[in-house]
C-alpha positions in Angstrom: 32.6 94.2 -5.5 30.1 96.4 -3.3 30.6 97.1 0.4 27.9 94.3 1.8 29.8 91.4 0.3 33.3 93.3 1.5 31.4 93.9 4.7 30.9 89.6 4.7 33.9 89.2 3.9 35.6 90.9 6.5 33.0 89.9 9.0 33.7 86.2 8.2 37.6 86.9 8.6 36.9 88.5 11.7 35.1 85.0 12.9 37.2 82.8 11.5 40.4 85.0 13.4 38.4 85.0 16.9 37.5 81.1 16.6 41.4 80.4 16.0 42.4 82.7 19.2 39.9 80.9 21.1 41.1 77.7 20.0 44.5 78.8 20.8 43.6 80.5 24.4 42.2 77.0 25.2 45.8 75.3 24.4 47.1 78.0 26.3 45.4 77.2 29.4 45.9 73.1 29.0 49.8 73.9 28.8 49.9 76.2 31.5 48.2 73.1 33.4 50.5 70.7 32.3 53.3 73.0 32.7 52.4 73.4 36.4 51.4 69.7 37.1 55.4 69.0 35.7 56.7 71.6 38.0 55.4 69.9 40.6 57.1 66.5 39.7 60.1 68.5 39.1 60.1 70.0 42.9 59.3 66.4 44.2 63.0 64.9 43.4 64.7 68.5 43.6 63.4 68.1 47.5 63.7 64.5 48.2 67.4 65.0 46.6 68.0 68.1 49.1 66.3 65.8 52.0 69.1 63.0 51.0 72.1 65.0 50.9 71.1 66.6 54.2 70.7 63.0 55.7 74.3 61.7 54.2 75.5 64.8 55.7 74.7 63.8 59.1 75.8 60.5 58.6 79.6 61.3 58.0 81.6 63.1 60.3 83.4 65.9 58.1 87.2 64.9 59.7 86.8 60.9 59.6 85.3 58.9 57.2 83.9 56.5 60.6 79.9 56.3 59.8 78.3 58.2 62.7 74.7 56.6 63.3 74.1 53.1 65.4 73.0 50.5 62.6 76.7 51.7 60.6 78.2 51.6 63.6 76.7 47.6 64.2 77.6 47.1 60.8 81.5 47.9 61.8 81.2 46.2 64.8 79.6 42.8 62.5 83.0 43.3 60.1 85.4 43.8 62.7 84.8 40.4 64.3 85.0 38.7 60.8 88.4 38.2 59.6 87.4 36.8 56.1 84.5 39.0 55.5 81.0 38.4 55.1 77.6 38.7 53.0 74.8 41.3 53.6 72.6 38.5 54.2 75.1 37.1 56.9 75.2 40.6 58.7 71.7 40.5 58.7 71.7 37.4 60.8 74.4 38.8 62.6 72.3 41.6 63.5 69.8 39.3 64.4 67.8 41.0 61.7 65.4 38.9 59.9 67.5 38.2 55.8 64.1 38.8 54.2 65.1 40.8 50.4 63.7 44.1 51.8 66.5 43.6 54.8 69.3 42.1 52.8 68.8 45.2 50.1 69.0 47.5 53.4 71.6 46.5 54.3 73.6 46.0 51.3 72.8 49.8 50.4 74.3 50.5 53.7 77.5 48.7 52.7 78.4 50.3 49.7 77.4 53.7 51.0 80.4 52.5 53.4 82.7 51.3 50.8 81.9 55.0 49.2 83.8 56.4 52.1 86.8 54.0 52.0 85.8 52.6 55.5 85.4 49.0 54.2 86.6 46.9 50.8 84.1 45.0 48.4 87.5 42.6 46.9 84.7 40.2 45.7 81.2 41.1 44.5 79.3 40.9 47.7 81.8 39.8 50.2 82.5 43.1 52.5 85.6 43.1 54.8 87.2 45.7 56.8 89.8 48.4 55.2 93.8 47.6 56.6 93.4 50.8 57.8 90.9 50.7 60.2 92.4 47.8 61.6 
């Protein structure tokens, strides 16, 4: 073999190494992109889960499980004149809240965030009554 073909040869080598690391820095920069565009939908929930605890927090007094802010406290108020318990949609009237499904869902959330805190019982799916206790 004489030096110009080991010259091509390496020269080709040489080519065929820089079109591979070029190929590779241009994966390198679509991961870091992706990489950072899932960051971002990581921070979303990590802050929106933050925001929620936060919120609960000021819900809930730390001594007494009693709900702190007006609608819970309407809620109570709605249970403790029904003896045999009632229906979120029923509340909702109650209320004088219009029972459309966005309301009724509401409202029902709001419920079992208060059967959570052993403030009111759920003894049937979807009937809500009053704990003994807080009677």
């Amino acid at each position: 073999m004489n030096l110009p073909t080991v010259l091509d040869l390496i020269a080709d080598r040489e080519t065929a190494a820089r079109r591979h690391a070029d190929r590779l820095r241009e994966q390198i920069t679509a991961l870091t992109g992706e990489l950072a565009r899932l960051d971002g939908e990581l921070a979303d929930p990590a802050t929106t889960r933050t925001t929620l605890r936060t919120l609960v927090a000021d819900e809930f007094t730390a001594d007494d499980p009693t709900i702190a802010s007006a609608p819970y406290q309407q809620i109570l108020h709605i249970l403790g004149t029904a003896p045999a318990g009632m229906r979120a949609k029923g509340i909702c009237l109650a209320l004088g809240v219009e029972p459309s499904p966005k309301h009724v869902e509401g409202t029902r959330a709001k419920l079992k965030c208060i059967v959570n805190r052993h403030v009111i019982t759920e003894d049937e799916p979807g009937v809500f009554t009053l704990s003994q206790k807080r009677t």
